[in-house]
VEXDREN-2710 file (C-alpha; in Angstrom, 1 decimal):
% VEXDREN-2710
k/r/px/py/pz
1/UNK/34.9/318.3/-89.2
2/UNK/30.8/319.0/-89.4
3/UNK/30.0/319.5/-85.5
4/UNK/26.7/319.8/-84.4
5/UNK/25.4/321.7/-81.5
6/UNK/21.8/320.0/-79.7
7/UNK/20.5/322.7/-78.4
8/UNK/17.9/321.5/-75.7
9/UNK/17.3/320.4/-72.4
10/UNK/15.6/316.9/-73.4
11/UNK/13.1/315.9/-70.7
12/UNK/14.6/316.3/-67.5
13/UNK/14.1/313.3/-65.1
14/UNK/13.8/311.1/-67.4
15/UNK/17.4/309.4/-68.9
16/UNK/15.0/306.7/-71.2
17/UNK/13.2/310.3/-72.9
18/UNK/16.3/312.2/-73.2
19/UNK/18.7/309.2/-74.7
20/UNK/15.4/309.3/-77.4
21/UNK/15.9/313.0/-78.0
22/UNK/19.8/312.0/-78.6
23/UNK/18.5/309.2/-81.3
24/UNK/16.9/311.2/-82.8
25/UNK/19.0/314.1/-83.0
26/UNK/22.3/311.7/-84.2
27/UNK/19.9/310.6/-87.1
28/UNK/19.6/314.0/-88.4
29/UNK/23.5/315.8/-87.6
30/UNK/24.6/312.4/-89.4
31/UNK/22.2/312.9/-92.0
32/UNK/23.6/316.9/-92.5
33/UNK/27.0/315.3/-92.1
34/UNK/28.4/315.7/-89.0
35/UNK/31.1/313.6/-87.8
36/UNK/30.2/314.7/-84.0
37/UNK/27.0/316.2/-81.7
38/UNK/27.3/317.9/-78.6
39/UNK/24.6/318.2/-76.0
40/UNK/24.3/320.6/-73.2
41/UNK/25.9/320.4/-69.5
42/UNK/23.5/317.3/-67.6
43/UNK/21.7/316.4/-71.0
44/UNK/21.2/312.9/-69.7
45/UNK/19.1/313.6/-66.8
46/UNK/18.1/317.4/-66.6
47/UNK/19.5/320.0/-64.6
48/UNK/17.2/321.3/-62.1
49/UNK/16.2/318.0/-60.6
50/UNK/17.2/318.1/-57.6
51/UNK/18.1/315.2/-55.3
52/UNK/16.9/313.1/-58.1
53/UNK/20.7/314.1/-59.9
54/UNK/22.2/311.5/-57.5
55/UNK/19.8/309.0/-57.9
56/UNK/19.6/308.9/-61.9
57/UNK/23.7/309.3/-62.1
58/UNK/25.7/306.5/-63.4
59/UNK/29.2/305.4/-63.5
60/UNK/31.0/306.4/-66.6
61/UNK/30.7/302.8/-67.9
62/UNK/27.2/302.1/-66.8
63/UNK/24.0/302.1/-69.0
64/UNK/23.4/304.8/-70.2
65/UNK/27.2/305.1/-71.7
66/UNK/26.4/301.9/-73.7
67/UNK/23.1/303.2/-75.0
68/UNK/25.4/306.0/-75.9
69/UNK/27.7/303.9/-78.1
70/UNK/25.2/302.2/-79.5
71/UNK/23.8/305.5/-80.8
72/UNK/26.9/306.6/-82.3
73/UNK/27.7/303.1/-83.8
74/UNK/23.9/303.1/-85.4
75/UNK/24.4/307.0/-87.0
76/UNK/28.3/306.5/-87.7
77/UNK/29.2/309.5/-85.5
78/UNK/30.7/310.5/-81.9
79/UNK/28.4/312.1/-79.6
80/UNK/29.9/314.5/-76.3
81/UNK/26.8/314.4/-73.4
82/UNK/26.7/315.5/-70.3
83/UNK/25.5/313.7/-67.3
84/UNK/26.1/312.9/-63.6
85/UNK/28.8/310.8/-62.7
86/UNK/28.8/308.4/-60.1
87/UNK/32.0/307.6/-58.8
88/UNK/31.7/305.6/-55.7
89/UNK/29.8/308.0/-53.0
90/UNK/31.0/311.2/-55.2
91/UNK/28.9/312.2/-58.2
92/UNK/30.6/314.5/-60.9
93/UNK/29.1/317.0/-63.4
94/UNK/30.7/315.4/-66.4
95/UNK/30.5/315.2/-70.0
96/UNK/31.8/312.1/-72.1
97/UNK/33.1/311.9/-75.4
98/UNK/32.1/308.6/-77.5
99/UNK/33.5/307.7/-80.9
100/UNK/31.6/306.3/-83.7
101/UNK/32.6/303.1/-82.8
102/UNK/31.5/303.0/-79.4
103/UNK/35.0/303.5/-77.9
104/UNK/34.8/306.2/-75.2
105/UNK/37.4/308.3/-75.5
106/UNK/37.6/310.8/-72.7
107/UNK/35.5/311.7/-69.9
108/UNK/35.9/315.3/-68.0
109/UNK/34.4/316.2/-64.5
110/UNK/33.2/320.0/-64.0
111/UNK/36.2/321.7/-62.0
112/UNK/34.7/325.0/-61.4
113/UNK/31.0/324.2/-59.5
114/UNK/28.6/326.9/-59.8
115/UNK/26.4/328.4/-57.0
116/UNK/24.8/326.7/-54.5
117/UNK/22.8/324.1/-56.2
118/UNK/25.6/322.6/-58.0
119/UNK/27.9/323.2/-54.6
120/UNK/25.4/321.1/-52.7
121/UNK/24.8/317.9/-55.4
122/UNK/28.5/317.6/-57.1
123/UNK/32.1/317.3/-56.3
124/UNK/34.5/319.2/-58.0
125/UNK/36.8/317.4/-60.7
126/UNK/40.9/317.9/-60.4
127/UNK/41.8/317.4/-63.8
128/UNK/42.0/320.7/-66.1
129/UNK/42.9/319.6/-69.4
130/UNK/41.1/316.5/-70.9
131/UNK/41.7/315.9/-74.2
132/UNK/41.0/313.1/-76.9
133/UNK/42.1/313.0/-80.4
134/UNK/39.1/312.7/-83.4
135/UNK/39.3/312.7/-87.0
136/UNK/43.0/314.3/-86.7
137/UNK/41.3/317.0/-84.5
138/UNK/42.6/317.4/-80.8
139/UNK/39.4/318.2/-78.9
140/UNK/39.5/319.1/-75.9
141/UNK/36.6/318.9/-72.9
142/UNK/35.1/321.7/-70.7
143/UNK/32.1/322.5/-68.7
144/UNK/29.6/325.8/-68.3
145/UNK/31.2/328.1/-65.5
146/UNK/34.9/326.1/-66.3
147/UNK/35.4/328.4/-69.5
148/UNK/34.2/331.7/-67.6
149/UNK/38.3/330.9/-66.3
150/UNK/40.7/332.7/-68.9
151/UNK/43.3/330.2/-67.1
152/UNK/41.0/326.9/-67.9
153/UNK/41.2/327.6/-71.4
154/UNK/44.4/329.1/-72.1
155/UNK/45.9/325.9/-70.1
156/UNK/43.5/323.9/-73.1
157/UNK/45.6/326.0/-75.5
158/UNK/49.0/325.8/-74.5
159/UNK/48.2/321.6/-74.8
160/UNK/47.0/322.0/-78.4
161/UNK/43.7/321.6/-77.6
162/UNK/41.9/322.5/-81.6
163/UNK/38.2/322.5/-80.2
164/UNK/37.3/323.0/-77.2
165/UNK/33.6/321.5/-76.3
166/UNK/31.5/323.3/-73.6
167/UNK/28.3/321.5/-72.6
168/UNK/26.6/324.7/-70.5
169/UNK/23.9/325.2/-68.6
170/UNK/23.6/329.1/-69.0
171/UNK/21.0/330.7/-67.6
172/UNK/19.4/334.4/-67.3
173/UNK/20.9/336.7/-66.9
174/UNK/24.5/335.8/-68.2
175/UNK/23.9/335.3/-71.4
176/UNK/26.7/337.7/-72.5
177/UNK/28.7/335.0/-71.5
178/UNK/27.6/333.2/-74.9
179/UNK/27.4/336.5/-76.7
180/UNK/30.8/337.8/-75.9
181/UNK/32.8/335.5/-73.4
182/UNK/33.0/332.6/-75.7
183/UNK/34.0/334.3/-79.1
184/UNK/36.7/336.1/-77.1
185/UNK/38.0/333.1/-75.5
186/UNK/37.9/331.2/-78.8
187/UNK/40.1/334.5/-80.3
188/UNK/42.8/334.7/-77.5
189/UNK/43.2/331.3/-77.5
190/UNK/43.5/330.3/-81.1
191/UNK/41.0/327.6/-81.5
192/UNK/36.9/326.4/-82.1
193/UNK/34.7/326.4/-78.9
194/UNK/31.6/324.8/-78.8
195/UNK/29.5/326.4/-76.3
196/UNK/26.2/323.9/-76.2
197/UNK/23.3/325.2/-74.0
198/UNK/20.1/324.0/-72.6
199/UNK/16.8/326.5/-73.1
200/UNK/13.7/327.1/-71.3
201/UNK/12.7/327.1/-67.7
202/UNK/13.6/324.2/-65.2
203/UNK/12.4/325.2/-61.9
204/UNK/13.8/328.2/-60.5
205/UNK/16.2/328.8/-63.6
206/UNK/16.2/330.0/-67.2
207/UNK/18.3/328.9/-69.4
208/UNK/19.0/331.4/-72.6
209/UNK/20.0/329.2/-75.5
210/UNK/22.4/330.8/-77.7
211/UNK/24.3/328.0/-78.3
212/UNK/27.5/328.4/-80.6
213/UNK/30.7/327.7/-82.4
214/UNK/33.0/330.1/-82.1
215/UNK/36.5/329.9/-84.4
216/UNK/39.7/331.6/-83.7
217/UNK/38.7/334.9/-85.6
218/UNK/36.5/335.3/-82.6
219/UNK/33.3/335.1/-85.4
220/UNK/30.5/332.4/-84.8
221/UNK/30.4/329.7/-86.9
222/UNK/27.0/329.1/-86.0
223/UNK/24.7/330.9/-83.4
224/UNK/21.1/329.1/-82.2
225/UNK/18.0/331.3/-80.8
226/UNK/15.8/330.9/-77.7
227/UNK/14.3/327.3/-78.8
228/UNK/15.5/324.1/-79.0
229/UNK/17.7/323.9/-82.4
230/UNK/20.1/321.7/-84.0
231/UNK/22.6/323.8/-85.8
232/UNK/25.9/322.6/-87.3
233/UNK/29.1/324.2/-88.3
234/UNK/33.0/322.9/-89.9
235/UNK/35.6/323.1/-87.9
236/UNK/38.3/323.6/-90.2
237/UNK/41.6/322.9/-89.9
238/UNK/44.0/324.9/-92.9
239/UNK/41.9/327.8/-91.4
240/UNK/42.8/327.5/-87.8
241/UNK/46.4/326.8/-88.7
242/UNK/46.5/330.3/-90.6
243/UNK/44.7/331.7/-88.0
244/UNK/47.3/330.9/-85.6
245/UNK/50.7/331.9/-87.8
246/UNK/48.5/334.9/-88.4
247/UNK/47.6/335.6/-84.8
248/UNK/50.7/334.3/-82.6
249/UNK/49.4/335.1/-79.2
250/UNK/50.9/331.7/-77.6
251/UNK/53.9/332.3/-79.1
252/UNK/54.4/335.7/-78.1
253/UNK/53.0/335.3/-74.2
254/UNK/56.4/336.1/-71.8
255/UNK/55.2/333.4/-68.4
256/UNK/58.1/334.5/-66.8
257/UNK/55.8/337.9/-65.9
258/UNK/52.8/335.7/-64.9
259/UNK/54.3/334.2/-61.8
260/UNK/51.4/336.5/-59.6
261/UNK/48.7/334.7/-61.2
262/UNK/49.5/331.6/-59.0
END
């Protein structure tokens, strides 16, 4: 399965601009094949906006989720953004997963909220594992600091999860979090991640870029710069399958030793 990473913080405060950076972006992954794009953590809106992130968040099913369907129905692929969830008088760092036919199929809010800004606008999601099935791949749905959790994504692994799909926000100066955090956790794990970043400065942060696919031989499949890119990769399944007979770490794992860890 072609997956592309977008690689770009849109135009933050603006949900009109950045669902016609999406467009525009669908037009070409669909055009290079890709049967799925992945923005970065808040795509929808921006990141650094401040009290302006609850006043541009939607429910999960409000307008902006149907301009997203209609974007995957025009390009004939599914599309995983992130945005701000409003859920009553809570709002949620989330990301959605839409189908090619419109159909939402999973929705994930941010479990593990990082610093203060993110402490102050958001409230924390419950649910670790989120999961939906596309093109006979089990993809599972993460955010940013949620992945820096060994437990987060080896909880993925243990429920099959094939590709794991990270909308980040990572910013200087962890960006050896996409250099060597990622691959790792895609090796002792067993599975693709998709680690999607925004780049360039948004008030007091900047973000580093690096966007990539990592497989389960802990190489990148794909690895974007410092700019806003769109760069695509397979996920392949008759490789991870002989990457996991070959590497049998879930298999081997003895939990009756890990009782300490909760």
């Amino acid at each position: 399965m072609r997956t592309a990473l977008l690689q770009s913080s849109g135009r933050p405060g603006s949900t009109a601009e950045n669902l016609k950076v999406l467009d525009e972006a669908a037009g070409r992954a669909a055009a290079a094949g890709a049967a799925l794009l992945v923005t970065s953590e808040l795509f929808l809106t921006g990141y650094a906006i401040g009290d302006d992130i609850g006043a541009l968040a939607e429910p999960a099913d409000g307008d902006a989720a149907d301009a997203v369907a209609e974007i995957t129905g025009r390009h004939g692929l599914a599309i995983a953004y992130g945005y701000p969830e409003r859920a009553g008088e809570r709002v949620h760092n989330s990301v959605q997963l839409i189908s090619a036919d419109g159909t939402r199929l999973a929705g994930y809010r941010k479990t593990h909220l990082f610093g203060c800004f993110e402490r102050d606008h958001f409230t924390p999601g419950e649910q670790p594992v989120v999961q939906a099935e596309l093109n006979g791949v089990t993809v599972g749905l993460m955010i940013c600091y949620d992945v820096e959790f060994p437990e987060n994504v080896r909880a993925h692994a243990l429920a099959g999860t094939d590709l794991l799909l990270v909308p980040t926000a990572q910013m200087h100066p962890f960006q050896f979090v996409a250099e060597s955090v990622v691959p790792v956790r895609a090796f002792e794990n067993q599975m693709y991640v998709a680690y999607v970043n925004r780049v360039g400065h948004e008030g007091e942060f900047e973000f580093v870029g690096l966007s990539t696919l990592a497989g389960p031989d802990g190489i990148a499949r794909a690895r974007a710069g410092r700019t806003e890119e769109l760069v695509l990769a397979d996920v392949d399944a008759a490789f991870l399958a002989a990457s996991r007979e070959a590497n049998p770490y879930l298999l081997d794992r003895r939990p009756g030793l890990y009782g300490a860890l909760a």
